[in-house]
MARBA-3410 file (N, C-alpha, C, O; in Angstrom, 1 decimal):
200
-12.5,8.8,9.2,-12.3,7.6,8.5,-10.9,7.2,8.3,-10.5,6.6,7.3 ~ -10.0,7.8,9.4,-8.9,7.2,8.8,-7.9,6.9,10.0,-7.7,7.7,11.0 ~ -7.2,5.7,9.8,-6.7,4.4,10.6,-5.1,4.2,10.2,-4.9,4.4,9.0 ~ -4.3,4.0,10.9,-3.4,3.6,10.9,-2.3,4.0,10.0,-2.5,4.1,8.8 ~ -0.9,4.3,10.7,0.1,4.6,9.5,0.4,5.5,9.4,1.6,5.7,9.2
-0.3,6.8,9.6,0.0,8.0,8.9,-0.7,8.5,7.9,-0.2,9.2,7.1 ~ -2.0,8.1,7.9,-3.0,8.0,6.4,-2.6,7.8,4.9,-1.4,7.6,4.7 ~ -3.1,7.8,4.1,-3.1,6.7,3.3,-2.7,8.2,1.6,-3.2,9.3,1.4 ~ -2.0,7.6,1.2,-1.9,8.7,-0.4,-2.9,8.7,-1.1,-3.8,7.8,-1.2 ~ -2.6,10.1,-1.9,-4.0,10.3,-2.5,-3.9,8.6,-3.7,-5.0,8.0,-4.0
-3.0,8.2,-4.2,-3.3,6.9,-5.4,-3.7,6.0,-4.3,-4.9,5.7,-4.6 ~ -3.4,5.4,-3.1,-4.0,4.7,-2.1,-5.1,4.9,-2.1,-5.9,3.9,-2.3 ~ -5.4,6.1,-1.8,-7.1,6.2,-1.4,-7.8,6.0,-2.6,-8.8,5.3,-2.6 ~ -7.4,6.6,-3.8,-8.4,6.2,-5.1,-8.3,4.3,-5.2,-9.1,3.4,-5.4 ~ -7.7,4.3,-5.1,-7.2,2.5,-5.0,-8.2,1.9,-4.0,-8.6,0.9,-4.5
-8.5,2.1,-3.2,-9.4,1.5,-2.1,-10.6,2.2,-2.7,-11.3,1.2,-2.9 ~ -11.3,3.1,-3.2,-12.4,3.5,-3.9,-12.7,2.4,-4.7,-13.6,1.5,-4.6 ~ -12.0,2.7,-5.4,-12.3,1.9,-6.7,-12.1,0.3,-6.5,-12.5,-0.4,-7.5 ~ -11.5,-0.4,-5.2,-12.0,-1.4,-5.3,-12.9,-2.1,-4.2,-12.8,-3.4,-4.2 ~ -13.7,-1.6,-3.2,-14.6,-1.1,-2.5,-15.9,-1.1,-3.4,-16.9,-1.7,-3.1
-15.7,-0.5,-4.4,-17.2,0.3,-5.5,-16.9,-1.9,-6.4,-17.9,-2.6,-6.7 ~ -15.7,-2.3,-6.4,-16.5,-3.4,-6.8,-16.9,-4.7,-6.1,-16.2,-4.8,-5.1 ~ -17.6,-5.6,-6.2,-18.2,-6.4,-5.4,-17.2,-6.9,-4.9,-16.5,-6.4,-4.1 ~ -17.1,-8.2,-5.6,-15.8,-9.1,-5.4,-14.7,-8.7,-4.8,-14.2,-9.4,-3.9 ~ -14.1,-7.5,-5.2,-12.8,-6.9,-4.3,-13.0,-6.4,-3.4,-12.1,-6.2,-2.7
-14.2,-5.9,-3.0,-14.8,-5.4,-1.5,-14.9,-6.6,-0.7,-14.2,-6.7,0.3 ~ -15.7,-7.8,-1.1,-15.5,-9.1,-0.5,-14.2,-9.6,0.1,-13.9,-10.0,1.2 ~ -13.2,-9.6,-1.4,-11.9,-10.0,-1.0,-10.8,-9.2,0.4,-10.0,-9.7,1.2 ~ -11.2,-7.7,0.1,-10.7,-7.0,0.8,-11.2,-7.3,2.7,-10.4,-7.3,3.7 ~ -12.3,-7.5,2.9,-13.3,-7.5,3.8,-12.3,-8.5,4.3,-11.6,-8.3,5.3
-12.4,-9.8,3.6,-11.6,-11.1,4.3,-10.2,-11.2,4.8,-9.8,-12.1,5.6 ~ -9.5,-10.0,4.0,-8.2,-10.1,4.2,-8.0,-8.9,5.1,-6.8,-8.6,5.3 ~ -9.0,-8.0,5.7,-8.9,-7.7,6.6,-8.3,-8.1,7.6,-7.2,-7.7,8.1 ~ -9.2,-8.8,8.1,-9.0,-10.1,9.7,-8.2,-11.1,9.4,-8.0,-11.8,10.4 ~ -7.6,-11.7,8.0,-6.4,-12.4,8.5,-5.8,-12.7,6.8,-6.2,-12.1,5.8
-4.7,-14.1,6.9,-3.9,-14.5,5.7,-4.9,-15.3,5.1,-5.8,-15.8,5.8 ~ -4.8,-15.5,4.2,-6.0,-16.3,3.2,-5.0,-16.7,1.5,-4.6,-15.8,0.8 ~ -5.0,-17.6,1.3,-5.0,-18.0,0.2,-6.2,-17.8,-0.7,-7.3,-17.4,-0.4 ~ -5.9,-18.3,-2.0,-7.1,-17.9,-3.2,-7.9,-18.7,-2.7,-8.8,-18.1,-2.2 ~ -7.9,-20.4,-2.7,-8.7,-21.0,-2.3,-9.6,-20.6,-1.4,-10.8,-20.3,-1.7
-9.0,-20.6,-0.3,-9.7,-20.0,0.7,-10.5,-19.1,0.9,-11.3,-19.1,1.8 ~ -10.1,-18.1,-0.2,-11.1,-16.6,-0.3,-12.4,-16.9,-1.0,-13.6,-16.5,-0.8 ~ -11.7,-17.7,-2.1,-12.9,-18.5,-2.8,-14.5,-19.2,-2.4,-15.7,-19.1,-2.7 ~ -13.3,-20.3,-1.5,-14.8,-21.0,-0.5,-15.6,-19.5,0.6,-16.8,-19.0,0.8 ~ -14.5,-19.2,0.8,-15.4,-17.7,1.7,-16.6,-17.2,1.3,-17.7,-17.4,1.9
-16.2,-16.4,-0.2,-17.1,-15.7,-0.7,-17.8,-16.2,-2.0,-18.4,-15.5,-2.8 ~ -17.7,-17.7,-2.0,-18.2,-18.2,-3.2,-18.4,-18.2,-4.7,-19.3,-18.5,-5.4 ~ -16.6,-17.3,-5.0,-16.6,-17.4,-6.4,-16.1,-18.2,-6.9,-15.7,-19.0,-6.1 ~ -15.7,-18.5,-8.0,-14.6,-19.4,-8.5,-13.5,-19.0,-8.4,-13.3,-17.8,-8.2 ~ -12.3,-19.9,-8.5,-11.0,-19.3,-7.3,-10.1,-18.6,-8.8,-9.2,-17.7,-8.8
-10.6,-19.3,-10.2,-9.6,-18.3,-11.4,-9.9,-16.8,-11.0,-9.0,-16.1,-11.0 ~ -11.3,-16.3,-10.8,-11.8,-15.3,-10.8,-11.2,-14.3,-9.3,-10.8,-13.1,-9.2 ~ -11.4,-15.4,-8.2,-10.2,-14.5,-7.6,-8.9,-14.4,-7.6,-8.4,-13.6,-6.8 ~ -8.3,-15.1,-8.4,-6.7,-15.0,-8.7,-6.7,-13.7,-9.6,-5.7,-13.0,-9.5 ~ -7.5,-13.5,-10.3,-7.6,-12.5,-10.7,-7.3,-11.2,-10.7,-6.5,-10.4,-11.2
-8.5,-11.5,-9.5,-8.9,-9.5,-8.3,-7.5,-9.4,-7.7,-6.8,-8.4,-7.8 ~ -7.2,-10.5,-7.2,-6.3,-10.1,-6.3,-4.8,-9.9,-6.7,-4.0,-9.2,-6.0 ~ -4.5,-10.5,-8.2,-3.7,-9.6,-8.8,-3.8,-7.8,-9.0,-3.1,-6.8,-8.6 ~ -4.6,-8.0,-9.4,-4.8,-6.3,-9.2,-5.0,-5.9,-8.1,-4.2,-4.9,-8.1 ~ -5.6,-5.9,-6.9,-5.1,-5.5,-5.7,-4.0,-5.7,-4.9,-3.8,-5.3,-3.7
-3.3,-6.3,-5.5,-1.8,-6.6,-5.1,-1.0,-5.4,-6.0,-0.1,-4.8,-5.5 ~ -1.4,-5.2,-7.1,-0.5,-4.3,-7.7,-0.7,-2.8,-7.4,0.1,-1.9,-7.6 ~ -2.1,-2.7,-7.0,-2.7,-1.2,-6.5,-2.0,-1.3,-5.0,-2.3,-0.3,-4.4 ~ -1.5,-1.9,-4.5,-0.6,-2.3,-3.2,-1.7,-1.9,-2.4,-1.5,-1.0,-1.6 ~ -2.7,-2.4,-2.5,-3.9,-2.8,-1.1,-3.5,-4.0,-0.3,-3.8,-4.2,0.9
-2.9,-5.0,-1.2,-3.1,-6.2,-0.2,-1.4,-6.5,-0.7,-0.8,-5.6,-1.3 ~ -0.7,-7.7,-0.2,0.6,-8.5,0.1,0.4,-9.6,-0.1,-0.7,-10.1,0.3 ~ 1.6,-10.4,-0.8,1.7,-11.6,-1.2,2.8,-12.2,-0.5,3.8,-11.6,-0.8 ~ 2.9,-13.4,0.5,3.7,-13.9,0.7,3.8,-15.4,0.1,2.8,-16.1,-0.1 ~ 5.2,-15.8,-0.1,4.8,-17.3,-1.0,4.9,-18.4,0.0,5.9,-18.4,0.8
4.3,-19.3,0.0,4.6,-20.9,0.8,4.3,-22.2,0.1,3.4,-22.5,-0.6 ~ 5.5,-23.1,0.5,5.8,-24.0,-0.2,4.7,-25.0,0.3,4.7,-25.4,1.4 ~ 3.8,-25.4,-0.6,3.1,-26.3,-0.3,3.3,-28.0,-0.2,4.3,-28.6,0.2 ~ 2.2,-28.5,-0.7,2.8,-30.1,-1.3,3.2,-29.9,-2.6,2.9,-29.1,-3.4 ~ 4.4,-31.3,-2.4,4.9,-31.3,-3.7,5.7,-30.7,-4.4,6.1,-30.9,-5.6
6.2,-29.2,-3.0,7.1,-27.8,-3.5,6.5,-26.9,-4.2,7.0,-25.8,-4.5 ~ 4.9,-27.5,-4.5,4.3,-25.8,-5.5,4.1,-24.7,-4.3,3.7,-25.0,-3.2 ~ 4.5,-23.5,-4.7,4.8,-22.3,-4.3,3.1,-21.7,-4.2,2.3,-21.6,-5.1 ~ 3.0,-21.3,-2.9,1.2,-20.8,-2.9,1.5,-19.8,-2.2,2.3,-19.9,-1.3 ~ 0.7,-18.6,-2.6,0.6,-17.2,-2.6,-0.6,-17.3,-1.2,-1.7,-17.9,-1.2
0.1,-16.6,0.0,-1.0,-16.2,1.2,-1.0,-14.5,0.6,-0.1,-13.9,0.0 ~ -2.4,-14.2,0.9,-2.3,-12.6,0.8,-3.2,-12.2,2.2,-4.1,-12.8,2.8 ~ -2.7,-11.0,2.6,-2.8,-10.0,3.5,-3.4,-8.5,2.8,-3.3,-8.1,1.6 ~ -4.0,-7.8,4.0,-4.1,-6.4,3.6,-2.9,-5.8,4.0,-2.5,-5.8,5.2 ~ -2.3,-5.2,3.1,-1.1,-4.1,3.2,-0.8,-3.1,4.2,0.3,-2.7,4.6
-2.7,-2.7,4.8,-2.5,-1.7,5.6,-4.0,-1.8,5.8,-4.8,-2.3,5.1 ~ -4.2,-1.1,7.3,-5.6,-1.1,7.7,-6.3,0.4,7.6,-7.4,0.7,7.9 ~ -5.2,1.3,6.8,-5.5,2.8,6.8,-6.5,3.1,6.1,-6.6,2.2,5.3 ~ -7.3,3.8,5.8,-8.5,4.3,5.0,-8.0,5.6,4.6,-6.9,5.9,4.1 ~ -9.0,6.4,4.8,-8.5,8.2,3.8,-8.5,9.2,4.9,-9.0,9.1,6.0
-7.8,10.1,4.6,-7.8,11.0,5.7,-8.8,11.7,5.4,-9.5,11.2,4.6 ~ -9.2,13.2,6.0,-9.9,14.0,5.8,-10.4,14.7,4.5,-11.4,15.3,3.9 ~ -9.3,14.4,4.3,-8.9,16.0,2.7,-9.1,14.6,1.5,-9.8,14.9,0.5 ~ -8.8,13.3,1.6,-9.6,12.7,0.8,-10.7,12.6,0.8,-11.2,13.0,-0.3 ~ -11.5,12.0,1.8,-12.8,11.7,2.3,-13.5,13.3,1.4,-14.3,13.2,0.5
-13.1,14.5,1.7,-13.7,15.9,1.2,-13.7,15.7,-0.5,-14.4,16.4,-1.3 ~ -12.9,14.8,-0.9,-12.8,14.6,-2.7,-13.9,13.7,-3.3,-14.2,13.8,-4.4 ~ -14.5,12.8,-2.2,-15.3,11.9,-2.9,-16.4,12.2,-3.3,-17.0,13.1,-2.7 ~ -17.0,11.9,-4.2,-18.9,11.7,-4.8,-19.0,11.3,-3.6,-18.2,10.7,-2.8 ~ -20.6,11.8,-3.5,-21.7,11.3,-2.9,-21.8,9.6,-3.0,-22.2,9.0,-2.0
-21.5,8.8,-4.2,-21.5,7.6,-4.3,-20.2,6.8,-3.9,-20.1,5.6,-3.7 ~ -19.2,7.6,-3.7,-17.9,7.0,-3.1,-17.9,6.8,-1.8,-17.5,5.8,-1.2 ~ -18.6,8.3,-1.1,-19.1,8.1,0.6,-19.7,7.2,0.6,-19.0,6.4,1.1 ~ -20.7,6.6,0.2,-21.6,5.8,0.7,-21.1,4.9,0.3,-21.6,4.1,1.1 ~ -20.4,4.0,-0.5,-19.2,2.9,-0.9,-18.3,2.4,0.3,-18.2,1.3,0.9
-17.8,3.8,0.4,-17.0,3.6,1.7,-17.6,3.8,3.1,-16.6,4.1,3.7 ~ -18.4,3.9,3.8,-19.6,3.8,4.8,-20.1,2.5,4.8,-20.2,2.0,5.9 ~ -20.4,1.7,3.6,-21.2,0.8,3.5,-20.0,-0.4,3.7,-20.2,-1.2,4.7 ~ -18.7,-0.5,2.8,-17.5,-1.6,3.0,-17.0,-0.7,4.7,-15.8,-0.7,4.5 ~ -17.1,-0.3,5.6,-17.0,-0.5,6.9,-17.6,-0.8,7.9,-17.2,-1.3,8.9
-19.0,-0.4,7.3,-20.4,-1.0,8.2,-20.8,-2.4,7.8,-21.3,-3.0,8.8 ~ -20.7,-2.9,7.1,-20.1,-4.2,6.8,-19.3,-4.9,7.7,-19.6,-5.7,8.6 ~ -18.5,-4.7,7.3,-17.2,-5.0,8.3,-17.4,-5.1,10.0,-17.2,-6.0,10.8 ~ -17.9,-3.9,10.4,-18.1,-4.2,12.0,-19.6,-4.4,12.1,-20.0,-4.0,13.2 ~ -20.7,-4.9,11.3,-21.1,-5.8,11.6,-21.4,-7.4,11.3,-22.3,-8.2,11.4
-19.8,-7.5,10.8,-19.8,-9.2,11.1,-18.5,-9.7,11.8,-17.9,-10.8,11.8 ~ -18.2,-8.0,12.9,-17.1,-8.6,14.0,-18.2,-8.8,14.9,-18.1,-9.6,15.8 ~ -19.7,-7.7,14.8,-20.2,-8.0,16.1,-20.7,-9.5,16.0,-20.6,-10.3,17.0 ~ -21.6,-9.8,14.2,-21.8,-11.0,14.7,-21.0,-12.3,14.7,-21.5,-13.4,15.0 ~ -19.9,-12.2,14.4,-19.1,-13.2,14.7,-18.7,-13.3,16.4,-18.3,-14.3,17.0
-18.8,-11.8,17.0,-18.1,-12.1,18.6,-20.0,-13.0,19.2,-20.2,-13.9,20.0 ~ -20.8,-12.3,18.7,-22.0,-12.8,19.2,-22.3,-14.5,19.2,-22.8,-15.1,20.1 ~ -21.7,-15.1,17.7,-21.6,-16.2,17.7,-20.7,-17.2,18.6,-21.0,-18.3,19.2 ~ -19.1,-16.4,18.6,-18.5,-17.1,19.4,-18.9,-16.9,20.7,-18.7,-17.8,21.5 ~ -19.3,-15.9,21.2,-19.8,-16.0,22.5,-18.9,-14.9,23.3,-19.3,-14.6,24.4
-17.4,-14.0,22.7,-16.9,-13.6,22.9,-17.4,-12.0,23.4,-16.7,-11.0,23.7 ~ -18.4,-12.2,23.2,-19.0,-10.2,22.8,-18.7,-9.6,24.0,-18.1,-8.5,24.1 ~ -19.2,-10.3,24.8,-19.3,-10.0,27.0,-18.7,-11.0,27.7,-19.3,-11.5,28.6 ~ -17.7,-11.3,27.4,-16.5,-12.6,27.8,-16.6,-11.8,28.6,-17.5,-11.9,29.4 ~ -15.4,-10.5,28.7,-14.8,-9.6,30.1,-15.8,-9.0,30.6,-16.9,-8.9,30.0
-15.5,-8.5,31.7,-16.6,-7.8,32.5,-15.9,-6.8,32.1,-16.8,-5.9,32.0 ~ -14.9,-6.3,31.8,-14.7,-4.3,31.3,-14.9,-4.2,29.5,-14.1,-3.6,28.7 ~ -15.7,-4.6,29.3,-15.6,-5.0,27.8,-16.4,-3.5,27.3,-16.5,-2.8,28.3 ~ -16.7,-3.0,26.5,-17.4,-1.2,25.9,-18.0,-2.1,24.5,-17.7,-3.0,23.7 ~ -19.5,-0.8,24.9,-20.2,-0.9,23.8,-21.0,0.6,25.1,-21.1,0.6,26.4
-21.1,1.7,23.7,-21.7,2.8,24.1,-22.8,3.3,22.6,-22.5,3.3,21.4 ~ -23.9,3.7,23.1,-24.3,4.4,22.7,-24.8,5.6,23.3,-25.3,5.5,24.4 ~ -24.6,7.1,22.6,-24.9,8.2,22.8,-26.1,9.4,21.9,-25.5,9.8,21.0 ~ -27.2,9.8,22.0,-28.0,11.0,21.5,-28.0,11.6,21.7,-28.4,11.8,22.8 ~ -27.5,12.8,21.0,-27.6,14.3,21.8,-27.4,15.5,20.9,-26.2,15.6,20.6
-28.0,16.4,20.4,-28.1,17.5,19.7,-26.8,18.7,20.1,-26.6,18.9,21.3 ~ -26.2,19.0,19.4,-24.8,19.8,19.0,-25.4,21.1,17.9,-26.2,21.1,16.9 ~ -24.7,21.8,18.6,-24.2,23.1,17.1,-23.1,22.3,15.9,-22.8,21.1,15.6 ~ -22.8,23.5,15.5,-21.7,23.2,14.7,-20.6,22.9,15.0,-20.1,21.8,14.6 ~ -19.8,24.1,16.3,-19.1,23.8,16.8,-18.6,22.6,17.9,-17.5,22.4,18.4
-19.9,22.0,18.0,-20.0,21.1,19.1,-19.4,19.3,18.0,-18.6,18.4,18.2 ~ -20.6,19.9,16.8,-19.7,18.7,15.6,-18.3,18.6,15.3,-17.6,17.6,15.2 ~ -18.0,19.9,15.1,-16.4,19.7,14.9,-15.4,19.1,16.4,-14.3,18.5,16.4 ~ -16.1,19.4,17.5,-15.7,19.2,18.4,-15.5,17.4,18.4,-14.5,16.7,18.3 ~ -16.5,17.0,18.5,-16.6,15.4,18.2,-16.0,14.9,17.3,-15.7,13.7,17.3
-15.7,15.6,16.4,-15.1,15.4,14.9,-13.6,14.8,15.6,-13.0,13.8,15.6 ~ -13.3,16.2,16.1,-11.7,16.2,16.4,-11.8,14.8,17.8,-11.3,13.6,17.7 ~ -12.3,15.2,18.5,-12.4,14.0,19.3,-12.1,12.7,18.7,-11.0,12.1,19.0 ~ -12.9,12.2,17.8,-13.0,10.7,16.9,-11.6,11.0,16.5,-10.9,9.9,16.7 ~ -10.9,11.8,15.9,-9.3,11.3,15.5,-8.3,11.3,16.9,-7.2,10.7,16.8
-8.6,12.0,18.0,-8.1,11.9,18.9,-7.9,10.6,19.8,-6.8,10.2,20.4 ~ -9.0,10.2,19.8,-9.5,8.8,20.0,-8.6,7.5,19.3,-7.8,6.7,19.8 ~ -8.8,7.7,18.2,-8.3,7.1,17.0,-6.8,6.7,17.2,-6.4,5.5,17.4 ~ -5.8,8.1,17.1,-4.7,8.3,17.6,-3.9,7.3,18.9,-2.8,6.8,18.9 ~ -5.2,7.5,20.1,-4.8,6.8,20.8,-5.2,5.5,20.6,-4.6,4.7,21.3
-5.9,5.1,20.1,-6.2,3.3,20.0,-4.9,3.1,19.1,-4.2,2.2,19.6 ~ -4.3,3.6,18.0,-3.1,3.3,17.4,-2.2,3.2,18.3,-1.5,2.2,18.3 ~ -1.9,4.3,19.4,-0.7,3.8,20.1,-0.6,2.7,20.8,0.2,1.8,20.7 ~ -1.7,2.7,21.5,-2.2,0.9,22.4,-2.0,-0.2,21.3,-1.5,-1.2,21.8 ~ -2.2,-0.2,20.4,-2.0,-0.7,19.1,0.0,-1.2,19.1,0.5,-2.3,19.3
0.5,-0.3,19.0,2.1,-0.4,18.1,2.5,-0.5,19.9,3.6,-1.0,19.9 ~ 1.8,-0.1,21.4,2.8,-0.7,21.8,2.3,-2.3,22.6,2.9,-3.2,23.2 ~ 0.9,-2.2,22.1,1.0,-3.9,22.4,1.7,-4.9,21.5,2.0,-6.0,22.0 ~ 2.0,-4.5,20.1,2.5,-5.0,19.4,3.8,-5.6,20.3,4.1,-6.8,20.6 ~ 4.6,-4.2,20.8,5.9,-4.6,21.0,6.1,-5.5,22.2,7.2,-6.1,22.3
5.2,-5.8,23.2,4.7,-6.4,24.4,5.2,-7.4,23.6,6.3,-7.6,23.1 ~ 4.0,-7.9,23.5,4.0,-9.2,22.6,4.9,-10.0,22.1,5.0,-11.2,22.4 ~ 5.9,-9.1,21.2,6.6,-10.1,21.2,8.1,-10.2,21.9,9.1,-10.6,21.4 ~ 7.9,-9.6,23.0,8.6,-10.1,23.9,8.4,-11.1,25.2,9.2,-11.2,26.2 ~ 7.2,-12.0,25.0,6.7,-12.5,25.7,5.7,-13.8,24.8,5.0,-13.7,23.7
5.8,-14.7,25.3,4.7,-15.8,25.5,3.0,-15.7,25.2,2.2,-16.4,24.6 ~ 3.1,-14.3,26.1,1.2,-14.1,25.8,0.7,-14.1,24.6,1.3,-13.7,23.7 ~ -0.7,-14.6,24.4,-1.4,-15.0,23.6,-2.1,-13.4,23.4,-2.5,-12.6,24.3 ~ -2.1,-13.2,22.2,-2.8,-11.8,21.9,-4.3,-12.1,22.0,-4.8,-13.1,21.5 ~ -4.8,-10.9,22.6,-6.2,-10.7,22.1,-7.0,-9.9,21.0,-6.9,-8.7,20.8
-7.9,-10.8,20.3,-8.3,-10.0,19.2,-9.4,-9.2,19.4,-10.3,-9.6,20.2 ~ -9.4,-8.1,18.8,-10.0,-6.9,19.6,-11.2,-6.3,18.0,-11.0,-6.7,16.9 ~ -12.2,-5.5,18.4,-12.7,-4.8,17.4,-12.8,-3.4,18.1,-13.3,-3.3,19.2 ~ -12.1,-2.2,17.4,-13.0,-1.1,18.3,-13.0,-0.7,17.0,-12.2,-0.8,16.0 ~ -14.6,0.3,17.5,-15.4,0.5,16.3,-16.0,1.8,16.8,-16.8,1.6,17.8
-15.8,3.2,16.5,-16.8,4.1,17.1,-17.5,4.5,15.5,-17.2,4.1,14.3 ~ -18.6,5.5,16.0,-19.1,5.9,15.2,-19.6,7.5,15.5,-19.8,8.0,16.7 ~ -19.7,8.4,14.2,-19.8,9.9,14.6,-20.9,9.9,13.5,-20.4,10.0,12.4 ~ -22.6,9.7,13.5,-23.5,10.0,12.1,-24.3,11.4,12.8,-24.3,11.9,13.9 ~ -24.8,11.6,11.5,-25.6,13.1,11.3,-27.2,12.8,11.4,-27.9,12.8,10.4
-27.7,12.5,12.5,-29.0,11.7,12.3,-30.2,12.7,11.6,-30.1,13.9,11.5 ~ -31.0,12.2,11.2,-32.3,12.8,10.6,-33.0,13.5,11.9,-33.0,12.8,12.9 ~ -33.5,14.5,11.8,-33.9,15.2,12.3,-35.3,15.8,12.1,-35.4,16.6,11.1 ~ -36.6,15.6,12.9,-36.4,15.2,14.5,-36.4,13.9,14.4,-36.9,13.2,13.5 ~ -35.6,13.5,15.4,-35.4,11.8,15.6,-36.3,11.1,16.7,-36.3,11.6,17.8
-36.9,10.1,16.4,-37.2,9.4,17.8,-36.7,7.7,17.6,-36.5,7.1,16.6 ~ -36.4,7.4,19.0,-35.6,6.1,19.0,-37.2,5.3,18.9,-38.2,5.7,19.4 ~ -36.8,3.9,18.0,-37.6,3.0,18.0,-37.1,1.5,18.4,-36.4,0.9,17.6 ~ -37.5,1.2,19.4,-36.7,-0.1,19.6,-37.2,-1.1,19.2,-38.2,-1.5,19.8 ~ -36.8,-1.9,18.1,-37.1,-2.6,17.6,-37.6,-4.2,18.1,-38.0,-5.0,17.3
END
């Protein structure tokens, strides 16, 4: 469960707990994921009233989850874009600290998340644009050692989608090209056992 940076400090990681476990700031967070958003904006998104998110998002600005940049709007008033600070989650030795209700908090604000990149790419039509595009599913029974094996795999993995990451960044902006926005999303679950696939 853990992305980008160098993983995240243990007050970080309680910080994203605790605002994950609440509705609204899970919402807010979710949006400022995928891009810059003013209050308004977050507002119409998630349909609260926008005092109520000026709010949250003070406090997630001060738990330094998210970033405020200022821009001069009409008239010269000063309007706050916010961003997420960082896309990192918890490393291991966090993830081992949480309740049973904090896993599933955090499970639930990421499964969330990649599924409304699938259905937004489904909407735009982008899902099977390329012909080298990945979507894998795999079944298959493991020991213990075979879990830990996949285990270590999924951060190795990980590792390397960061590097493709920091050096497409630097591509980029040496150049003209139009970036592409990307979702990669694996998954490692513990299925119930015995399993049979039901296709729905």
């Amino acid at each position: 469960m853990t992305e980008e940076d160098g993983g995240a400090r243990p007050e970080e990681g309680q910080g994203l707990i605790d605002a994950i476990g609440h509705p609204t700031r899970a919402k807010i967070l979710a949006v400022l994921s995928d891009r810059t958003a003013n209050a308004k904006e977050i507002a119409d998104e998630i349909g609260e009233p926008v005092g109520r998110i000026r709010y949250h998002l003070r406090s997630l600005r001060a738990s330094g989850l998210i970033l405020a940049s200022e821009e001069k709007g009409r008239r010269g008033v000063v309007e706050y874009h916010y961003q997420a600070a960082t896309t990192q989650l918890l490393d291991e030795a966090q993830v081992a600290e949480l309740t049973p209700q904090q896993r599933r908090s955090l499970v639930t604000f990421l499964m969330r998340l990649i599924f409304n990149d699938v259905s937004s790419a489904l909407r735009s039509g982008t899902i099977d644009e390329r012909d080298d595009f990945g979507i894998t599913r795999v079944r298959l029974e493991v020991d213990r050692e075979g879990w830990r094996e996949l285990a270590r795999l999924h951060l190795d993995v990980l590792d390397q989608v960061q590097r493709v990451r920091a050096e497409s960044r630097a591509r980029l902006r040496g150049t003209a090209e139009a970036a592409i926005t990307v979702t990669w999303a694996m998954l490692l679950l513990e299925m119930a056992a015995p399993s049979r696939d039901v296709y729905p």
